[in-house]
NULUMTOR-724325 format. One record per residue: x, y, z of N, C-alpha, C, CB in turn; residue number from 1. Coordinates in steps of 0.001 Angstrom, whole numbers, plus 500000, padded with zeros to 6 digits. Glycine has a CB too. Example, Ala and Ser with C-alpha at 12.3 -4.5 7.8 and 13.67 -1.06 7.14 Angstrom:
<nodes>
NODE,nxx,nyy,nzz,caxx,cayy,cazz,cxx,cyy,czz,cbxx,cbyy,cbzz,nr
NODE,513190,494310,507800,512300,495500,507800,513200,496700,507800,511308,495527,509046,1
NODE,512850,497750,507080,513670,498940,507140,512900,500030,507870,514084,499402,505725,2
</nodes>
This chain:
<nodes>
NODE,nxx,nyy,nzz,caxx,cayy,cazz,cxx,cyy,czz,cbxx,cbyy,cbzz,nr
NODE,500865,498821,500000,500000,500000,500000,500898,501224,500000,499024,500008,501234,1
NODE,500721,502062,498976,501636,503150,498687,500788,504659,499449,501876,503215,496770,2
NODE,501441,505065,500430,500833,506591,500503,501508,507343,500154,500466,507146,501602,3
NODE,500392,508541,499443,501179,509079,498515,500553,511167,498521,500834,507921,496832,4
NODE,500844,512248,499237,500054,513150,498699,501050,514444,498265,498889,513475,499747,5
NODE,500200,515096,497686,500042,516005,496426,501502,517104,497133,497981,516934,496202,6
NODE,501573,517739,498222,502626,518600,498912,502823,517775,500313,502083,520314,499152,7
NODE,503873,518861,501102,504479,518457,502193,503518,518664,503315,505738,519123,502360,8
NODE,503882,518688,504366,502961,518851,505892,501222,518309,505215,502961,521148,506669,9
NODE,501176,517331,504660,499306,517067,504779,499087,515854,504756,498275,517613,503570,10
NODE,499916,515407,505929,499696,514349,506864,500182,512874,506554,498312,514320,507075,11
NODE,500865,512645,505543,501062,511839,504750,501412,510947,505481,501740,512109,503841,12
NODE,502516,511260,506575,503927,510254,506831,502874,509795,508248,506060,511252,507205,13
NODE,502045,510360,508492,501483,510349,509950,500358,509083,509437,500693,512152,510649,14
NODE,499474,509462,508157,498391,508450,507745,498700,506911,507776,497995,508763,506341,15
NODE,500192,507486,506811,501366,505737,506420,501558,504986,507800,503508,506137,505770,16
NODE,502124,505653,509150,501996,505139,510339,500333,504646,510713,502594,506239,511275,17
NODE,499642,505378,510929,498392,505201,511028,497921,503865,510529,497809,506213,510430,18
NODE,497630,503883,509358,497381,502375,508598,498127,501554,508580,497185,502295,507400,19
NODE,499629,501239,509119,500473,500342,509469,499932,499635,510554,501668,500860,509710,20
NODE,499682,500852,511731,499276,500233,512918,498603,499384,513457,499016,500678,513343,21
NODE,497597,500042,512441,495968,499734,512450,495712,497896,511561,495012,501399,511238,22
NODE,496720,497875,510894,496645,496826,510349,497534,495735,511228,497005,497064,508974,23
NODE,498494,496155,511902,499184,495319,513047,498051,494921,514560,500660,496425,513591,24
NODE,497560,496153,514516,495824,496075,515619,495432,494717,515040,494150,497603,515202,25
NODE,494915,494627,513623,494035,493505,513328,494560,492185,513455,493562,493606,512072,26
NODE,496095,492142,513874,496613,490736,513399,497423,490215,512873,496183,490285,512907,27
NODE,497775,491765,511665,498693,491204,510635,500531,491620,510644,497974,491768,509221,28
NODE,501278,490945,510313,502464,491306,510236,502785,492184,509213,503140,490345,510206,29
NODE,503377,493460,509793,503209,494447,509095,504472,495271,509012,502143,495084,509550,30
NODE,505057,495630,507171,506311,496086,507154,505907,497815,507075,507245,495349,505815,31
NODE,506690,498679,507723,506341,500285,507083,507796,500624,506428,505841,501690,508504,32
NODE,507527,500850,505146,508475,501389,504606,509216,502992,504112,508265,500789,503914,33
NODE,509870,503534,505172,510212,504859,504862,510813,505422,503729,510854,505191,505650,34
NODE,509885,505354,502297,510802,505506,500857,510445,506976,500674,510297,504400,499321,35
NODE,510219,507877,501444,510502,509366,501760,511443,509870,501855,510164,509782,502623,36
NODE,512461,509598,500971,513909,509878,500882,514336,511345,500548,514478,508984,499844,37
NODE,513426,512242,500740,513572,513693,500810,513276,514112,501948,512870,514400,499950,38
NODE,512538,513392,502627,512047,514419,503875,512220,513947,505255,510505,514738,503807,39
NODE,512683,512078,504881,512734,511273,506407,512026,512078,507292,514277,511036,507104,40
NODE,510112,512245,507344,510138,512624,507930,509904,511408,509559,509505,513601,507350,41
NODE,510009,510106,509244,509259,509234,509794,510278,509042,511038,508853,507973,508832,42
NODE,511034,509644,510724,512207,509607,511822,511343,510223,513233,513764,510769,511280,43
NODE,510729,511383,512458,510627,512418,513674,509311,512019,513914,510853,514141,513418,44
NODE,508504,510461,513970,507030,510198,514286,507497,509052,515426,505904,509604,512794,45
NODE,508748,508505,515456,509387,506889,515791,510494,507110,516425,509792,505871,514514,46
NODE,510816,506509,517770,511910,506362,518763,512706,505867,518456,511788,505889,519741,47
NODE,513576,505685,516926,513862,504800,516601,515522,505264,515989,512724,504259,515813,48
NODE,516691,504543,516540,518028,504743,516156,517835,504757,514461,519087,503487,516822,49
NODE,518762,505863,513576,518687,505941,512541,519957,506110,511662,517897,506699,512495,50
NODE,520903,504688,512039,522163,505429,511497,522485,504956,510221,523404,505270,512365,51
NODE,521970,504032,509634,521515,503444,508326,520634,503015,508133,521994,502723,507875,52
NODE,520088,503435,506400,518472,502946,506581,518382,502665,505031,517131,504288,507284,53
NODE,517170,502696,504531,516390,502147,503766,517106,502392,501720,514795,502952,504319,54
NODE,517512,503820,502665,518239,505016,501043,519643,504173,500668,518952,507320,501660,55
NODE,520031,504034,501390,521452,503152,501997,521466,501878,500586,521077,502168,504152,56
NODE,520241,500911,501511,520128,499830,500261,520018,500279,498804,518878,498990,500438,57
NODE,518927,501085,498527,518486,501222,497213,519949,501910,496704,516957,502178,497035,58
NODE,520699,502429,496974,521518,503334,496377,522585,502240,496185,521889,504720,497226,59
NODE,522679,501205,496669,523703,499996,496805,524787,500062,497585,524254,499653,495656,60
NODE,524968,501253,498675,525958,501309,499833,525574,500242,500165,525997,502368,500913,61
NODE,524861,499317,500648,524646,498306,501550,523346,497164,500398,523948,499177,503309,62
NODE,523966,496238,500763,523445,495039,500109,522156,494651,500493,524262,493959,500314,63
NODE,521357,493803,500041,519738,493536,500084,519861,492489,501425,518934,492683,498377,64
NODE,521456,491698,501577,521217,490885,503032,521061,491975,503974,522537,489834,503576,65
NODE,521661,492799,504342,521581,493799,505168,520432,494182,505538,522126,494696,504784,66
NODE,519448,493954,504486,517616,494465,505333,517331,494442,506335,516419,493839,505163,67
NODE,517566,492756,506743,517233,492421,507794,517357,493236,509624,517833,491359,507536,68
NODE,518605,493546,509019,519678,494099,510422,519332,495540,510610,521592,494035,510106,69
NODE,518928,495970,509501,517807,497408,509183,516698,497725,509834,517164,497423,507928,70
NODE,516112,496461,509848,513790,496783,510272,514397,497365,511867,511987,494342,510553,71
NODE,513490,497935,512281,513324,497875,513885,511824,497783,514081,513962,499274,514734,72
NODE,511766,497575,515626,510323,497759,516051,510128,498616,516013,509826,497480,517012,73
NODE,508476,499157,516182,507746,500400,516559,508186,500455,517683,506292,500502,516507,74
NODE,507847,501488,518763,507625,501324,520350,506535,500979,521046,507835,502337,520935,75
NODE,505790,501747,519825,504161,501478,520536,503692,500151,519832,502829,502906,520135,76
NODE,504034,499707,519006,503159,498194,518371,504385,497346,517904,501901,498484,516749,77
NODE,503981,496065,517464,504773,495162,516764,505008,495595,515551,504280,493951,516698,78
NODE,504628,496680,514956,504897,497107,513832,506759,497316,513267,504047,498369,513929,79
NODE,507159,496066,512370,508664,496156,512017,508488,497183,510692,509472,494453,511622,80
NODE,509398,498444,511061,509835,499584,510338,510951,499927,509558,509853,500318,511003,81
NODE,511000,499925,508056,512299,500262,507769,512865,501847,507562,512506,499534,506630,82
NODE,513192,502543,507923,513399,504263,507853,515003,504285,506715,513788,505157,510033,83
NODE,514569,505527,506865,515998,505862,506362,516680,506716,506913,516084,506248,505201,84
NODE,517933,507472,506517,518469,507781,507547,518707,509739,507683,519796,506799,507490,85
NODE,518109,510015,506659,517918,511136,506364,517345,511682,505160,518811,511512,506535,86
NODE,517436,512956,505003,517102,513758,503546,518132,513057,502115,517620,515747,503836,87
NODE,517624,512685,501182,518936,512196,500160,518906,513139,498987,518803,510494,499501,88
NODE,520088,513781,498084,519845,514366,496788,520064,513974,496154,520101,515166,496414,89
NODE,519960,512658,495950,520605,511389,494827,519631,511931,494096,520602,509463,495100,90
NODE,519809,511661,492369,518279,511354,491485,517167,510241,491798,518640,510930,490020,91
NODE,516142,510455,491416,515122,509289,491769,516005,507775,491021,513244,509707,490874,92
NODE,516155,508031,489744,516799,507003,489044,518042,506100,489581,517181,507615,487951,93
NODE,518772,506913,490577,519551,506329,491136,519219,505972,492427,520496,506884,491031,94
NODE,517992,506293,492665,517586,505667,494422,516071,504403,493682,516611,507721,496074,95
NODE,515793,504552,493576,514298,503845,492448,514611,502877,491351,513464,505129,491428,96
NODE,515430,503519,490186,515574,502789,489105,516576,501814,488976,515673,503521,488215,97
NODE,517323,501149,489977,517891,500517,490502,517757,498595,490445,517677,501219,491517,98
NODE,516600,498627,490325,516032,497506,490278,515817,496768,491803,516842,496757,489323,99
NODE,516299,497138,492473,516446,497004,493829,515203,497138,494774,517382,497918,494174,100
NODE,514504,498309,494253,513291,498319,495063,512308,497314,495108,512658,499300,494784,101
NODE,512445,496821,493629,511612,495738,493287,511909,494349,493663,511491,495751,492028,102
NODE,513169,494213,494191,513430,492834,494888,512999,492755,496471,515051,492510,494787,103
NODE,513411,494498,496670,513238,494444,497904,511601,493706,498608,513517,495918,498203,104
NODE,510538,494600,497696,509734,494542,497673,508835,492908,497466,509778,495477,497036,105
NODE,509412,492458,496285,509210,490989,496467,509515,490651,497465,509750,490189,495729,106
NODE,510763,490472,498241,510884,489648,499339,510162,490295,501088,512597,489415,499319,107
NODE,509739,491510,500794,508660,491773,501678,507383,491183,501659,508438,492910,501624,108
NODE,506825,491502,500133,505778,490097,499755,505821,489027,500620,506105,489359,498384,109
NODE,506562,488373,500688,506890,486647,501247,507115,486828,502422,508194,485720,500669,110
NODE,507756,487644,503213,507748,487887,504624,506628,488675,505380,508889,488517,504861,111
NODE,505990,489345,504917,505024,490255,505529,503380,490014,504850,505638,491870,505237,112
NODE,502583,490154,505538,501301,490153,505463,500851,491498,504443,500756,490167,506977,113
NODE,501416,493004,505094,501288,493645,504364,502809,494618,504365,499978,494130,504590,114
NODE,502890,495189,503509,503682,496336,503267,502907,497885,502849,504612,495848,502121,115
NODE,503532,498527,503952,503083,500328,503533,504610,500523,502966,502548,501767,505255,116
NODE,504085,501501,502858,504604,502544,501900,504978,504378,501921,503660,502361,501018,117
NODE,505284,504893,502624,505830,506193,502959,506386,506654,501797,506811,506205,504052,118
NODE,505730,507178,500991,506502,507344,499875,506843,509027,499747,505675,506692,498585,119
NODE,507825,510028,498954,508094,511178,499137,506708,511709,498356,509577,511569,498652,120
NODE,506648,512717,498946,505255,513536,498607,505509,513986,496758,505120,515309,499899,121
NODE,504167,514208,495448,504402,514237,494406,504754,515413,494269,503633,513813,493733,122
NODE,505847,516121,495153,506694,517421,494452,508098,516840,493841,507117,518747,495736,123
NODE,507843,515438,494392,509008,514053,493684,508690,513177,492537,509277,512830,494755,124
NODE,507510,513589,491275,507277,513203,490549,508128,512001,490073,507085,514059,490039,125
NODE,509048,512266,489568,509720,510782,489177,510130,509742,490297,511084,511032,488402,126
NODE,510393,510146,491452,510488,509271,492903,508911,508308,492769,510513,510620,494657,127
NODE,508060,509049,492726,506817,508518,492915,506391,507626,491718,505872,509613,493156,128
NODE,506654,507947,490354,506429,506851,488974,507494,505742,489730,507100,507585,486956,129
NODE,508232,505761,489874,509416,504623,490314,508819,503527,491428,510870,505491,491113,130
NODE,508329,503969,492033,507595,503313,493446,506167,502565,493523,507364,504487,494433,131
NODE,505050,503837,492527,503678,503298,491797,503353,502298,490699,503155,504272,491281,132
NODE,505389,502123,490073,504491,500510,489296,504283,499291,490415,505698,499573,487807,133
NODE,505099,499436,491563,505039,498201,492424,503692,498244,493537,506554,498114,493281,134
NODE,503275,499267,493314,502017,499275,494297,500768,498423,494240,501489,500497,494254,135
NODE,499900,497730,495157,498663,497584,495176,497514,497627,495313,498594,497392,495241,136
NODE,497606,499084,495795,496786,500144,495916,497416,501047,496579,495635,499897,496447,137
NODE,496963,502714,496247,497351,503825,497050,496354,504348,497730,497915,504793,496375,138
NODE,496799,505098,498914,496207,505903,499982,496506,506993,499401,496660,505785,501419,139
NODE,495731,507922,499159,496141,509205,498744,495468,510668,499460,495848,509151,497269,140
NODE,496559,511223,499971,496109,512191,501217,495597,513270,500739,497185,512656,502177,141
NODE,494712,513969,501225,494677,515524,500996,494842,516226,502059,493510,516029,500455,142
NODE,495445,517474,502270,495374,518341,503693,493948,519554,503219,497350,519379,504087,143
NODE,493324,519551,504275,492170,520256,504512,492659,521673,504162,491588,520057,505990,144
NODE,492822,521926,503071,493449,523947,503050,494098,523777,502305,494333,524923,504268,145
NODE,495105,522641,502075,496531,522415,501463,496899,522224,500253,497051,521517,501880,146
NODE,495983,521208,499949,496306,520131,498690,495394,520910,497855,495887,518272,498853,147
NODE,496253,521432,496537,495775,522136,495244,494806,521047,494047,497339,522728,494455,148
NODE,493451,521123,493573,492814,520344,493172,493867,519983,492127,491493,520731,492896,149
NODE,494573,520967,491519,495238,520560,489898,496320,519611,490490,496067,522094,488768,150
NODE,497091,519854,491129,498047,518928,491917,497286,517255,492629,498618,520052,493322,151
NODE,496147,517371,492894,495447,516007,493169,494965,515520,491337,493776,516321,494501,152
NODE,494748,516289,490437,494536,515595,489834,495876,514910,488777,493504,516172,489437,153
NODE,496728,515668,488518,497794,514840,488281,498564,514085,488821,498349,515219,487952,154
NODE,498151,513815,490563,498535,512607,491006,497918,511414,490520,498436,512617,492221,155
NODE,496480,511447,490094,495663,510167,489841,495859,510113,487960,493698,510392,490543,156
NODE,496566,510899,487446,496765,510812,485898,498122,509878,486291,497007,512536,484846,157
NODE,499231,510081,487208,500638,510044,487405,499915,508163,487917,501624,511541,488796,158
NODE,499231,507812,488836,498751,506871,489223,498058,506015,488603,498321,507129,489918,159
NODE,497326,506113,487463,496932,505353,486299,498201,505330,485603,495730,505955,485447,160
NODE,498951,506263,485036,499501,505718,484186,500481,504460,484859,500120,506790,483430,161
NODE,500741,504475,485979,501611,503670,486547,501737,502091,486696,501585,504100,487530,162
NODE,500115,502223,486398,499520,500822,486564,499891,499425,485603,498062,501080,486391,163
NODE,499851,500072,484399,500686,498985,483535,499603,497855,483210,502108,498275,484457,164
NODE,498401,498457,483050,496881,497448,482515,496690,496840,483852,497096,495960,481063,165
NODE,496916,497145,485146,496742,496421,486186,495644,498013,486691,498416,495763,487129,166
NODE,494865,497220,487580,493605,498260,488016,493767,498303,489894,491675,497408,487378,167
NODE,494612,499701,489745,495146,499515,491488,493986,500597,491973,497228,500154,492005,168
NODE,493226,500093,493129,492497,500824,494037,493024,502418,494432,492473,499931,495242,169
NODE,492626,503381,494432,493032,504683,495087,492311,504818,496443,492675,505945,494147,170
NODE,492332,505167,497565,491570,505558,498497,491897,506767,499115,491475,504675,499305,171
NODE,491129,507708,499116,491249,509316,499202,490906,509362,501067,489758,510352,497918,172
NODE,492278,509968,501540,491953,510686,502568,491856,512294,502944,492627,510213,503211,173
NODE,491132,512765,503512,491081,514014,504068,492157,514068,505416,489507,514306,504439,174
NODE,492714,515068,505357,493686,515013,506551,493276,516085,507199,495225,515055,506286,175
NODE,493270,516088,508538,493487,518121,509411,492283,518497,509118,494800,519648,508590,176
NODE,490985,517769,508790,490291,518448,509210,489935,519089,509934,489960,518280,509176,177
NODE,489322,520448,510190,488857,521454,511430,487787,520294,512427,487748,523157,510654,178
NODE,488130,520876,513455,487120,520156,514031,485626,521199,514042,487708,519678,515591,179
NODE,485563,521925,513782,484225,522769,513639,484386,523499,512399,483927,523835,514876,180
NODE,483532,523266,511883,483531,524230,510400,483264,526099,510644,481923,523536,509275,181
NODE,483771,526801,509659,483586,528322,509969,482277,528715,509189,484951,529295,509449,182
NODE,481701,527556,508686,480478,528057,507811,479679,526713,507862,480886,528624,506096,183
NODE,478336,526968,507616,477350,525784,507702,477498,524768,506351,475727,526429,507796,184
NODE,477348,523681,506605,477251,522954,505076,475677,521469,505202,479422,521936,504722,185
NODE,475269,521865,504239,474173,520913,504042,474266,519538,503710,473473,521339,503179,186
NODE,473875,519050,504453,474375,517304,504590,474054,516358,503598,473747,516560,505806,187
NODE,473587,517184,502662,473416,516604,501358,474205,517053,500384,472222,516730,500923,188
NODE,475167,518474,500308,475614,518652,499538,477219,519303,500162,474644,519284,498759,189
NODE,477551,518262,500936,478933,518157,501391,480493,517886,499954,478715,516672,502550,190
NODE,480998,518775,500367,482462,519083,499588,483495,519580,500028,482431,519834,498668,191
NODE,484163,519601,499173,485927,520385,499810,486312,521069,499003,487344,519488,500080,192
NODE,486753,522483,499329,487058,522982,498756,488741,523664,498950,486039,523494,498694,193
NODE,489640,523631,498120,491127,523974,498374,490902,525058,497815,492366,523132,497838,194
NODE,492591,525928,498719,493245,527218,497939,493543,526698,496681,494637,527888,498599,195
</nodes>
């Protein structure tokens, strides 16, 4: 499960935890993968030592045995996490096009129930084509104020095309909603509206 939204701060890295959790709640063995290799922001959600991580592998400093010695726990759940270890300015092509992600990813397949996905927000356009052919469905965030309609809609043009004749689920979240609205809305003709 790839999360994926349109700019920075609208909740993205917080949702990707969220639905990790929530899926470790139900039962399942569950990998979170920090492929936010611009913003690590998952560092700063998780108690978690970060002195090599996820950017490390894909870039080929460190080999695909090495994963293992990589995951850590959550603190708060059984949730096994792979992070990375900071901000990277590699090209996508050289962190993504690697072929690497895609093994990685297979062999998460076979070990894990599910795999998320933290992926860098689409101001990383080619980071994000690199990551969305391997997906099996995306979470796709919006921030309540934030997220520009034209920018949500070339995420879901960027997200079809990715698919490759395969038909991957999208599921749209609202993030930050207000908890009280500044204006009335009719419960029949509920919407959102962005800057």
């Amino acid at each position: 499960i790839a999360v994926m939204s349109a700019g920075e701060g609208e909740g993205k890295t917080t949702t990707a935890l969220g639905v990790a959790r929530a899926f470790v709640a139900a039962g399942q063995n569950v990998l979170l993968i920090d492929a936010d290799v611009r913003s690590a922001a998952l560092r700063q959600h998780l108690d978690v030592p970060s002195s090599r991580g996820f950017e490390a592998v894909l870039s080929g400093a460190l080999g695909l045995a090495d994963v293992p010695s990589l995951v850590q726990r959550d603190p708060l759940s059984a949730l096994n996490v792979l992070i990375n270890s900071g901000p990277s300015t590699l090209p996508a092509e050289a962190i993504f096009g690697t072929g690497i992600l895609e093994k990685l990813l297979q062999s998460a397949r076979s070990s894990f129930d599910v795999t998320v996905i933290d992926m860098p927000s689409f101001r990383w356009p080619a980071d994000s084509s690199h990551i969305l052919r391997h997906a099996d469905a995306v979470v796709l965030v919006a921030g309540w104020g934030r997220a520009e309609r034209r920018a949500l809609e070339d995420m879901l043009v960027s997200i079809r095309a990715s698919q490759g004749g395969r038909h991957i689920p999208v599921h749209p979240v609202l993030s930050m909603q207000p908890h009280t609205l500044k204006w009335s809305l009719s419960l029949t003709q509920l919407s959102y509206a962005s800057r």
